[in-house]
N, C-alpha and C positions, 0 to 999 in steps of 0.2 A: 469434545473440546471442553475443560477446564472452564468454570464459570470467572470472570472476573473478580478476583476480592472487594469486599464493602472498603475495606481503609487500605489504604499504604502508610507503614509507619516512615518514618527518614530518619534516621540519624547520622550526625557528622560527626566525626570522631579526627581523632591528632594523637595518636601514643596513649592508648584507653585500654591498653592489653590487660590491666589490673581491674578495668568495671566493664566492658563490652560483655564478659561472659554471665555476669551478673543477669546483666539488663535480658540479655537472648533467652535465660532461663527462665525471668519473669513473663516476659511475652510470649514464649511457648504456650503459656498455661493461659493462655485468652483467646482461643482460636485460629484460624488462618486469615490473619491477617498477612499482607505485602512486607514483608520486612529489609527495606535498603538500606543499607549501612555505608557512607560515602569516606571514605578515608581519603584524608589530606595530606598523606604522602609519608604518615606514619615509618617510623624506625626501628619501632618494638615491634610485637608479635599480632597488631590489634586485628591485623588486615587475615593473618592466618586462625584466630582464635574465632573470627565472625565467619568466616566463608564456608564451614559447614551448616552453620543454621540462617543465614541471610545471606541476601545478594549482592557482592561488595563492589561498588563503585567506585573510580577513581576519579579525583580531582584535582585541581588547585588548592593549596591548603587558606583557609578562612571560611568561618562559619556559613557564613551569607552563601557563597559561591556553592560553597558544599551541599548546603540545604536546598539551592536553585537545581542544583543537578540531577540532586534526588529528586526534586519533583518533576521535574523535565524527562524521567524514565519512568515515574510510578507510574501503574495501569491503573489503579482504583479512580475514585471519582472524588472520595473524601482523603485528604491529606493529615498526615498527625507527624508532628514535628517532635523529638523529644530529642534529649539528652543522654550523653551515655551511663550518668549516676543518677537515675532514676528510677524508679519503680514504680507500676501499675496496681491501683489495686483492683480486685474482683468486680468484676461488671461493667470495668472503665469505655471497654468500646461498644459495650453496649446501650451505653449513656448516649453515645455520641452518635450511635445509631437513631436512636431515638431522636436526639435533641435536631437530625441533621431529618430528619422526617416531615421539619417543616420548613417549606419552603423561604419564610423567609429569614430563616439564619444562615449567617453564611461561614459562621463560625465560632471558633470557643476556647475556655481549655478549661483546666484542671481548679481544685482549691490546694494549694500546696501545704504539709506535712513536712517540717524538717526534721532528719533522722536523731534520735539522742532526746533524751526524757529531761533533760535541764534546762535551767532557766533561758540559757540563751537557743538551745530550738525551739521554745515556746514564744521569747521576742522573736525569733523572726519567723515562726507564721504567723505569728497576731498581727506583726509591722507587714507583713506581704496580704496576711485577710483585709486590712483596712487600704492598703492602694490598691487591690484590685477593685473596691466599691468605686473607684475615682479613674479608674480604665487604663491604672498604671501594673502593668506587669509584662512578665518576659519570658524566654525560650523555656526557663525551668520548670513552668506549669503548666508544658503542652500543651503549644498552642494547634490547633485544630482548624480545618476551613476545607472546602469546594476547592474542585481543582479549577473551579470556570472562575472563580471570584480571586484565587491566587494568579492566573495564567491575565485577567485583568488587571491587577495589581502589579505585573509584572515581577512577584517574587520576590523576594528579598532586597534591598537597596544593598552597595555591596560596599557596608561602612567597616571599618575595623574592632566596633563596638556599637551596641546600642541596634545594633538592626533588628533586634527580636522588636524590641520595643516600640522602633519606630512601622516597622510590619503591623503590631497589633494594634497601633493609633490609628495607621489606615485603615484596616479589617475594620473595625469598629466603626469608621466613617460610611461603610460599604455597603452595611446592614448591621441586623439585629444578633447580637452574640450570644449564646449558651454558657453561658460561668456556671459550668457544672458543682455539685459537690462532692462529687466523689473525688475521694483523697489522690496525690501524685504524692507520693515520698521521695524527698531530695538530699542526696549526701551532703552532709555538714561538712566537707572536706577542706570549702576554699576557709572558713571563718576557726576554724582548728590549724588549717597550719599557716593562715596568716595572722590570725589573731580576730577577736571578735570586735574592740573598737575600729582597729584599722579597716576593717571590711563594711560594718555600718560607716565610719567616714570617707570611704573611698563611693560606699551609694549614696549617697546623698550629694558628694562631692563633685559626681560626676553628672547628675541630675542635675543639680543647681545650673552646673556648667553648659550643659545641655540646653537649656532653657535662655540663657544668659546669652544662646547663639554661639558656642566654641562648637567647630567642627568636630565629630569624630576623630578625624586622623589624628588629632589633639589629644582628644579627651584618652585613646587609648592606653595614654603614657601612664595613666594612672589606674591602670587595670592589670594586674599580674594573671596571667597562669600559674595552674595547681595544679596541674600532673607533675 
């Protein structure tokens, strides 16, 4: 019998048929790790593009929900959350092997790398390196954790926005976190084809908001999709 894998990666995907095949080629090249790919009810091809190299799941379509699903079938012990315009770099789950080697963390993620050598993907990993000092960051820096300390947390809250984040505020409250350095490389996509002020004002805008006490179900109206 087949050893259990150390990670289950999850990712949730909606119409990703242009980056799922990306992302499965990069995780190949890191071992056997669990790879669930939960599709929310996709119309393109994402669900056929994934299902040779991962185990595709179906869902409800919404991150949260998706994300809970996947972890509710991974087998591993250690969970890794990513997104489908991501990249890993070399040695990434072996960080996290490490980092989960001691007992009392109970989880982590990445230092994020925005794709594109210009000035504005160098503001926004500078602007993403300085709020992760301050325990603010989100889904796109793979977030990482215990499946006893997620299955505790009960998962995902299942908001229309903001639930990475508000997942990684309780993580954080739960124990001690691993904020790895090894790089996540994350597609420039939303701030290119929304534009780069409107996307800095829609995070801040939606944080302020956040803060301010506006529910999610709210706050959503001012968060586009980029596929």
């Amino acid at each position: 019998m087949p050893a259990a894998p150390a990670i289950s990666i999850v990712v949730p995907v909606y119409n990703e048929e242009a980056a799922i095949g990306g992302l499965l080629d990069n995780l190949g090249i890191h071992g056997s790790a669990e790879v669930i790919v939960v599709d929310g009810g996709s119309t393109d091809r994402t669900a056929e593009v994934a299902s040779p190299r991962a185990r595709v799941v179906r869902s409800e379509r919404g991150r949260a929900a998706q994300m809970n699903a996947g972890g509710a079938t991974a087998s591993a012990e250690t969970l890794l959350f990513l997104h489908a315009d991501v990249r890993l770099a070399e040695g990434s789950l072996e960080q996290i092997g490490r980092a989960m080697e001691d007992a009392a963390i109970v989880g982590g993620n990445f230092d994020i790398r925005y794709e594109g050598n210009d000035w504005a993907a160098g503001a926004f990993t500078r602007i993403n390196r300085w709020r992760r000092r301050w325990g603010i960051f989100y889904g796109d820096s793979g977030i990482f954790c215990r499946r006893s300390t997620f299955e505790k947390l009960g998962g995902y809250r299942l908001w229309p926005i903001l639930e990475d984040y508000d997942f990684a505020r309780r993580l954080s409250k739960a124990g001690r976190l691993a904020l790895l350095d090894c790089p996540i490389r994350v597609s420039d996509r939303r701030w290119r084809k929304s534009g780069l002020l409107r996307t800095l004002g829609s995070w801040f805008l939606i944080q302020g908001l956040y803060y301010l006490g506006v529910p999610p179900g709210l706050l959503a109206r001012f968060y586009r999709p980029v596929r």
